[in-house]
C-alpha positions as CSV (number, residue, x, y, z in Angstrom):
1,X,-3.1,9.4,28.0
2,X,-1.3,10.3,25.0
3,X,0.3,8.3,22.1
4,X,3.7,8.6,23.6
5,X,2.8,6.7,26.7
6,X,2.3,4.1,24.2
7,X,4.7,3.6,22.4
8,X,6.8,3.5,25.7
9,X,4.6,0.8,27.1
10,X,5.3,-1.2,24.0
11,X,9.1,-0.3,24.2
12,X,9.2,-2.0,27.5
13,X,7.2,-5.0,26.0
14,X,9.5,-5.6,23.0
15,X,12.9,-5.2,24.4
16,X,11.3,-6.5,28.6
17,X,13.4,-3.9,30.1
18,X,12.9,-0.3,31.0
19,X,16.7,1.0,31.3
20,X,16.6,-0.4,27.6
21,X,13.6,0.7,26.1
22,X,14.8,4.2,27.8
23,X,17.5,4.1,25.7
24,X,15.4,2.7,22.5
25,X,13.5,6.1,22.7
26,X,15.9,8.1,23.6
27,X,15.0,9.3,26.5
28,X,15.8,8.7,31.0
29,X,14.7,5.9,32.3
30,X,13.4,8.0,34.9
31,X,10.7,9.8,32.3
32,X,9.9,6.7,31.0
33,X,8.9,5.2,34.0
34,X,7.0,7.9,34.8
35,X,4.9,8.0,31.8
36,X,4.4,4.6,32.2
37,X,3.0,4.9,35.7
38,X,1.1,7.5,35.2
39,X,-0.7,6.2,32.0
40,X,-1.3,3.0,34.7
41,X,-2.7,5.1,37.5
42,X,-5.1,6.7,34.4
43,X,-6.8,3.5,33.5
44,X,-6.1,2.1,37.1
45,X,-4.6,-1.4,35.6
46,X,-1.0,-2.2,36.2
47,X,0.5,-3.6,32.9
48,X,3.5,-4.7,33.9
49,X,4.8,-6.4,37.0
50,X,8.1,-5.0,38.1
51,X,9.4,-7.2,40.7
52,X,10.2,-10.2,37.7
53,X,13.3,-10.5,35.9
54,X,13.0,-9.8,32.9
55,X,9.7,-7.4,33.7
56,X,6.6,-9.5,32.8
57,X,3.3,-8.5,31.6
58,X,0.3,-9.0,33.8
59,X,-3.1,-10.7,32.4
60,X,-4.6,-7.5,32.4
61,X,-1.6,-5.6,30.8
62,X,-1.7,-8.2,28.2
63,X,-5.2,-6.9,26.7
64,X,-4.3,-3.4,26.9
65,X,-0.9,-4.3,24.6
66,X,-2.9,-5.8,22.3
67,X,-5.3,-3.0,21.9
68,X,-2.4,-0.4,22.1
69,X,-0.3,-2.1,19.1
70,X,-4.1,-1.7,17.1
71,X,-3.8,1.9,17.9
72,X,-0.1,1.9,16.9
73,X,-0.5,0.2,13.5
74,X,-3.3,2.6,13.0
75,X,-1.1,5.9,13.7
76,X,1.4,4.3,11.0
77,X,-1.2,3.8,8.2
78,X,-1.7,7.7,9.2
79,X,1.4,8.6,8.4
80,X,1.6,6.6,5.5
81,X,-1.6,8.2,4.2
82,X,-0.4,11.7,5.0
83,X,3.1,10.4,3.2
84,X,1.0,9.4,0.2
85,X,-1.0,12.8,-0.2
86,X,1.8,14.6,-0.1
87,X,3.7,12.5,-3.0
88,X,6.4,11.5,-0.9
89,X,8.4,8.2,-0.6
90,X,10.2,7.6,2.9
91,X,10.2,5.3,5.6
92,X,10.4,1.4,5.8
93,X,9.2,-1.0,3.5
94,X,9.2,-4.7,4.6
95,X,8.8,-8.1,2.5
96,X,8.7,-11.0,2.6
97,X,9.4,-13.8,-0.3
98,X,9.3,-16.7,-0.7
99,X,13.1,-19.0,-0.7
100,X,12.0,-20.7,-4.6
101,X,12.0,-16.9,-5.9
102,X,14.2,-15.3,-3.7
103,X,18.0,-15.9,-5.1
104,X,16.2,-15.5,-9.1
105,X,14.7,-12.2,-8.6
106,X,16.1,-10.3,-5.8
107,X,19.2,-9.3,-7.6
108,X,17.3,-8.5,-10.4
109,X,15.2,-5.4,-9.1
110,X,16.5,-4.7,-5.5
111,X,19.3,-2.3,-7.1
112,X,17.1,0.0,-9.0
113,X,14.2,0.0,-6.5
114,X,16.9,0.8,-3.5
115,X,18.7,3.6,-5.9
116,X,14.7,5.1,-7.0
117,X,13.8,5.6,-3.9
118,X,16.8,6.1,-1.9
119,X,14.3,7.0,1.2
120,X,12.4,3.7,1.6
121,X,14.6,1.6,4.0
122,X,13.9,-1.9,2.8
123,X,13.9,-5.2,5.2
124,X,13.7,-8.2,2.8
125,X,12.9,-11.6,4.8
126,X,13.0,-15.5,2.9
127,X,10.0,-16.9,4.3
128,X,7.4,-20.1,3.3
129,X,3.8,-19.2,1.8
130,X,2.7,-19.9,5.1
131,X,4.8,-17.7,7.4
132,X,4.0,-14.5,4.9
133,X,0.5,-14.9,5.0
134,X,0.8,-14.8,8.9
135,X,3.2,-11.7,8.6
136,X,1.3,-10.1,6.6
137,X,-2.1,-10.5,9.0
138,X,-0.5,-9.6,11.5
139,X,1.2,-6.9,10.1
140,X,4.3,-7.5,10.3
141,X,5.0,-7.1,6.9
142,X,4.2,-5.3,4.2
143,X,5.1,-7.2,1.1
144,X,4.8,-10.4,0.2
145,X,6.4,-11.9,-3.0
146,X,5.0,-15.2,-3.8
147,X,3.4,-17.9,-5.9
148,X,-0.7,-16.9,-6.0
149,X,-3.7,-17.4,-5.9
150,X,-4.2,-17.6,-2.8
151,X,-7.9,-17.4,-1.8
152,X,-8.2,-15.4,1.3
153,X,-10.6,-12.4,1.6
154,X,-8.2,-10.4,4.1
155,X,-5.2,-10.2,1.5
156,X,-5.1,-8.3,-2.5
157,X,-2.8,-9.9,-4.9
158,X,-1.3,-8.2,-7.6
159,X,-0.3,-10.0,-10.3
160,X,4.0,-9.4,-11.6
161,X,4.2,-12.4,-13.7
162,X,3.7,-16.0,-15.0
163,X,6.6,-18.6,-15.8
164,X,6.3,-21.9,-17.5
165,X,8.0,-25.0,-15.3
166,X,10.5,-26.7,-16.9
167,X,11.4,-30.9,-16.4
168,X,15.2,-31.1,-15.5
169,X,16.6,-34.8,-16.6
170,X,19.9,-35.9,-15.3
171,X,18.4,-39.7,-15.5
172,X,19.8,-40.0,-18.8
173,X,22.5,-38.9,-21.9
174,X,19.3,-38.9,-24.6
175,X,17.4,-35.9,-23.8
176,X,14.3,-35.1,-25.3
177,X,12.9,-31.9,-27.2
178,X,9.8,-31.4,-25.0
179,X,7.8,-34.0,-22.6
180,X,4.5,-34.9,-21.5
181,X,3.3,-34.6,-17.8
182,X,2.2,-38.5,-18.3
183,X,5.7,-39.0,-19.5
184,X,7.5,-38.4,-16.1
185,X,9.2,-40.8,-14.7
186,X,8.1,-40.6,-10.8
187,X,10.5,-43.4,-9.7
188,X,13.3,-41.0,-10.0
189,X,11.5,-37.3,-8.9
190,X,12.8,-35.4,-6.1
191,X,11.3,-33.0,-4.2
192,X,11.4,-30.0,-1.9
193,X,10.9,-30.8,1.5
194,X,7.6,-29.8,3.1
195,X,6.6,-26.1,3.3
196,X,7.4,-25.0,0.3
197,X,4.8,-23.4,-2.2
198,X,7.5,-25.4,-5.2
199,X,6.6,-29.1,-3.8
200,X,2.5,-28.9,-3.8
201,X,2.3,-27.3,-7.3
202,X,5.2,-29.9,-8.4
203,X,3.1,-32.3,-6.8
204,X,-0.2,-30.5,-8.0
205,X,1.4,-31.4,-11.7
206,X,2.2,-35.0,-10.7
207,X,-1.5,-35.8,-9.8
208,X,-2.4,-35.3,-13.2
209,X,-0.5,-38.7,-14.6
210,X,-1.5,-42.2,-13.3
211,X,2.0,-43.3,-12.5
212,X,2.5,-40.2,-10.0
213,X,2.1,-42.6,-6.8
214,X,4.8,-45.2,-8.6
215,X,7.8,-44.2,-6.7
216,X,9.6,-47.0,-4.9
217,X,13.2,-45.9,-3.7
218,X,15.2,-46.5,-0.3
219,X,16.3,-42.5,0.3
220,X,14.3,-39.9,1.5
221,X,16.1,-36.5,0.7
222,X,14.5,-33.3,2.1
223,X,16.2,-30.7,0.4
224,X,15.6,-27.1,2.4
225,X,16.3,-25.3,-0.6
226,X,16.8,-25.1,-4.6
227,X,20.5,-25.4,-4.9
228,X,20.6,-28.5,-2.3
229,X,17.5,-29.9,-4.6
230,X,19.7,-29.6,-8.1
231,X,23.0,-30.7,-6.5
232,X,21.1,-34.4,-5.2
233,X,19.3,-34.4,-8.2
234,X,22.0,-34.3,-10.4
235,X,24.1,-36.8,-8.0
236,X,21.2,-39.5,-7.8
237,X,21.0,-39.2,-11.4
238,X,17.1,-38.2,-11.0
239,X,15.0,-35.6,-12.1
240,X,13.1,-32.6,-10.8
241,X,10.9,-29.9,-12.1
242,X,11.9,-26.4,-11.7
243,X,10.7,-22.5,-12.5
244,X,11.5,-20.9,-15.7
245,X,14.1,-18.1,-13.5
246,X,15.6,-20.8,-11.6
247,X,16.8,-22.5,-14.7
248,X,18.7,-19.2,-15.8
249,X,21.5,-19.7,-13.1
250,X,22.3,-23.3,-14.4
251,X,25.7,-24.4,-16.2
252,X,25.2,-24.5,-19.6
253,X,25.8,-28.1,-20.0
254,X,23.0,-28.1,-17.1
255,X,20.8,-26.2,-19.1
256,X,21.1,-29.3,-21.7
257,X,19.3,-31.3,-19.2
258,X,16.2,-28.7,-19.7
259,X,13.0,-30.0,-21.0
260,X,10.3,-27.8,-22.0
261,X,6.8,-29.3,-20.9
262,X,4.3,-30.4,-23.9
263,X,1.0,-28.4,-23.9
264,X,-0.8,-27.6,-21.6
265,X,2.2,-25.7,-20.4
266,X,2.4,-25.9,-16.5
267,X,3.5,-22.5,-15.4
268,X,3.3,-20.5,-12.0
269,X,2.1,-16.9,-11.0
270,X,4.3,-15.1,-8.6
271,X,2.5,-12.0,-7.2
272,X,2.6,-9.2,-4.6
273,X,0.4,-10.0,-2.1
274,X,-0.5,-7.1,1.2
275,X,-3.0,-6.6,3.8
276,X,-6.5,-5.3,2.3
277,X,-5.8,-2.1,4.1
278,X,-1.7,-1.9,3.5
279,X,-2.2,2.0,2.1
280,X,1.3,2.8,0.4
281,X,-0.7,2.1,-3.1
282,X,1.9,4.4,-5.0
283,X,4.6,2.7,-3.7
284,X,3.2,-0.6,-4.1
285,X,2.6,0.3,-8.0
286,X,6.5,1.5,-8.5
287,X,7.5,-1.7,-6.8
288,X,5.3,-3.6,-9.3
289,X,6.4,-1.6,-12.5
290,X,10.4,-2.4,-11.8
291,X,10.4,-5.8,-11.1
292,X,8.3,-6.8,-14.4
293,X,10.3,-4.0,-16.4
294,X,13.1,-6.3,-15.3
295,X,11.2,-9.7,-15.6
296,X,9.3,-9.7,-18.5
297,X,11.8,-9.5,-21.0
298,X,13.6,-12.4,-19.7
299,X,10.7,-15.2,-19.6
300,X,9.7,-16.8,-23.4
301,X,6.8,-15.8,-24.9
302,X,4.3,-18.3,-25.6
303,X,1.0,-17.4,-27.5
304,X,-0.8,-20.8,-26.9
305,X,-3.5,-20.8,-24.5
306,X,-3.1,-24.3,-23.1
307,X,-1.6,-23.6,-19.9
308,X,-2.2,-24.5,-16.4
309,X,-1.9,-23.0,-13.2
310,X,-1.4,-25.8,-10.6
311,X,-2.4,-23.5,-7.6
312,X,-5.3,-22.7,-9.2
């Protein structure tokens, strides 16, 4: 057996069709067959039956896949490692981030990382907290920009930075210069929908003032995103609480609605989070130099030490 036999066998198994997995590799479907049976007849297990349409996997086959993608991602950390040693910067880098980040800080960094290392092909995926932290187990992805910490021994965070939340008031005309959590007025706070990383450390902050349960309205709004969160908001006449970057987009007559918080500051940390054994350290350390070259200059400065992280 030999490691191209494999990765035909998981050609087949991805695309569940031999005359197309031929083509995928770039090769007849007659030699790919042929691999494929004879890297059967070596381990004498059949791994796909071939009278199906589309091909299907047998019980047995399905224990050998999962051993052979093991092997696969294994002979890709290789290459990485031998890509590393060498000082070179090629091949694919994939992430994933989260949708509250996303639209603030993509267009921020993506340009000069994509013209730095014009070798790195770069997939970029909007995903929740939770559907990263799967990726990124299983390998999937790389990357994973996000809100941390996150607690969980098979994943290394690496900090890029910290921004303060800010209370955004369309209730009223009379706005004031800063606000207390226990000032909030939770009759009139919307929310992102469940899923998002934004709603439990808005609702993390809430929990923290005895009026956070005293909500008592007739609409329930699940907004799937930031914009569709700001646009009701502002239409209901309610209030929100939003991310330092997220503010930066807004109108300037929104940005009048803009309440910084009273200390303790509530702020989040939005890290890059891989797989303990993701091994493209250098490229992982360029990737974390641009985006808070970029970042940092743009969030305030605050010397107090009264802050809070609600994840934390």
């Amino acid at each position: 057996m030999n490691i191209q036999q494999f990765k035909y066998v998981l050609a087949v198994v991805e695309l569940k069709h031999f005359e197309t997995a031929a083509e995928a590799c770039f090769v007849a479907q007659s030699t790919l067959s042929t691999m494929i049976n004879k890297f059967e007849d070596e381990i004498g297990i059949k791994i796909f039956n071939r009278k199906t349409k589309p091909v299907s996997i047998t019980a047995e086959g399905a224990q050998i896949i999962k051993r052979l993608r093991i092997i696969q991602k294994e002979m890709d950390a290789l290459d990485n490692v031998v890509q590393e040693l060498k000082g070179e910067m090629t091949g694919e880098l994939r992430i994933g981030i989260i949708p509250t980040t996303a639209p603030d800080l993509l267009p921020l960094f993506l340009s000069k990382f994509a013209s730095d290392f014009p070798k790195i092909k770069m997939i970029v995926q909007e995903l929740t907290t939770l559907e990263i932290r799967k990726a990124l187990k299983n390998r999937m992805l790389d990357v994973g920009i996000l809100a941390i910490p996150l607690e969980d021994d098979e994943l290394v965070e690496l900090n890029l930075y910290s921004e303060p939340f800010l209370f955004y008031d369309c209730s009223t005309e009379k706005i004031k210069s800063t606000i207390a959590i226990q000032e909030l007025d939770y009759s009139k706070l919307w929310l992102l929908e469940e899923g998002h990383c934004l709603r439990t450390q808005v609702q993390n902050i809430c929990e923290l003032s005895d009026k956070s349960q005293e909500k008592h309205v007739n609409i329930e709004f699940k907004a799937g995103s930031l914009d569709s969160l700001l646009r009701f908001t502002k239409a209901s006449k309610g209030v929100t609480i939003l991310p330092y970057l997220a503010s930066l987009a807004l109108s300037k007559s929104d940005q009048k609605k803009l309440i910084p918080f009273k200390f303790p500051t509530p702020v989040r940390s939005i890290g890059l989070v891989t797989h303990k054994h993701f091994v493209k350290k250098q490229l992982l350390n360029q990737l974390q130099a641009i985006i808070q070259q970029v970042i940092l200059p743009l969030i305030p400065k605050n010397h107090s030490t009264k802050q809070f992280n609600p994840l934390s």
